[in-house]
C-alpha positions, 0 to 999 in steps of 0.5 A, spaced: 495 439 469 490 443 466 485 443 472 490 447 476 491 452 470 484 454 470 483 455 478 490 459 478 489 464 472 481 465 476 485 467 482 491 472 479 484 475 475 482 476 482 488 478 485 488 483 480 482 485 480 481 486 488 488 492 487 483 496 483 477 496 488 472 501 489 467 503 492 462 506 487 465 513 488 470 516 483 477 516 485 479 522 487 485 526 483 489 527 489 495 522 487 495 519 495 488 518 494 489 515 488 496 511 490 493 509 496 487 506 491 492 500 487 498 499 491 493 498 499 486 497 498 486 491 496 489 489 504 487 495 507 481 496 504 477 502 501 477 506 508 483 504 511 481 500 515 484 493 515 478 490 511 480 489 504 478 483 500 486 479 501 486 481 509 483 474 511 489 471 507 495 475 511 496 471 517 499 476 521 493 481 521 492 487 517 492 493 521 487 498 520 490 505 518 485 510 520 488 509 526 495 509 526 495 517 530 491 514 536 495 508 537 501 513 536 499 518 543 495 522 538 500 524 533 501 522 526 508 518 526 509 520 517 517 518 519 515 510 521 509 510 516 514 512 510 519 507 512 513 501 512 511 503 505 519 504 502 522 497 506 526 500 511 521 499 516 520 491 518 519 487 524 524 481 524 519 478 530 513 479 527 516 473 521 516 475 515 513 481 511 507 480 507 507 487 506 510 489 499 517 493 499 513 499 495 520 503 495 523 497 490 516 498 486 515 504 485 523 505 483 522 506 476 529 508 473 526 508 465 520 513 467 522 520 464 527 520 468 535 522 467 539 519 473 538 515 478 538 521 484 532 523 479 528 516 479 529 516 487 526 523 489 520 520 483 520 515 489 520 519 495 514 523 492 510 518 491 511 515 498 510 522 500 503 522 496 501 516 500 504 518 507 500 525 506 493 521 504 494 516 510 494 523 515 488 525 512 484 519 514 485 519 521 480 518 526 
């Protein structure tokens, strides 16, 4: 049992470490930026590209970011990639979701907030913040 413990408390140090990658630069104080930085990197990877160090573990492939406008005709599609990051976006064919439902985690209705319509628009900011970040680094 206690040889199991350790490899297991090795991986979520790991784990944790990888969500807060950087590539040696400050992180900018944009909030999408800095959003994108510890919720996406560690699957996406520091410039968006699909290449973060969990990305070889998800079966399915993890989609490059910076090209979501050129795989759309050419326009940014911020509808669909909001709906990917809240949870209302899923892909039933595609099997399971390996993506975090970012809408449930990002809901906090405890932090500074009054009501829940307070908690949820707090919410939809912080999506916001990570869809405008997404636009800006399209190729």
């Amino acid at each position: 049992m206690k040889l199991m413990v350790v490899p297991l408390a090795a991986t979520l140090v790991g784990i944790s470490a990888c969500a807060n990658q950087s590539s040696g630069q400050p992180i900018a104080q944009d909030p999408g930026a800095r959003l994108y930085r510890s919720l996406c990197a560690s699957c996406h990877g520091v410039q968006a590209r699909g290449d973060g160090p969990l990305a070889p573990l998800i079966k399915i492939g993890v989609p490059d970011l910076t090209t979501l406008a050129q795989r759309n005709g050419g326009a940014f599609p911020s509808y669909s990639v909001r709906r990917a990051i809240d949870g209302r976006f899923d892909h039933p064919a595609h099997g399971a979701r390996d993506m975090p439902v970012w809408g449930w985690r990002l809901y906090d209705p405890a932090v500074g907030v009054r009501d829940d319509r307070e908690a949820r628009a707090r919410t939809g900011a912080l999506i916001e913040h990570l869809v405008t970040y997404l636009e800006s680094v399209q190729q």
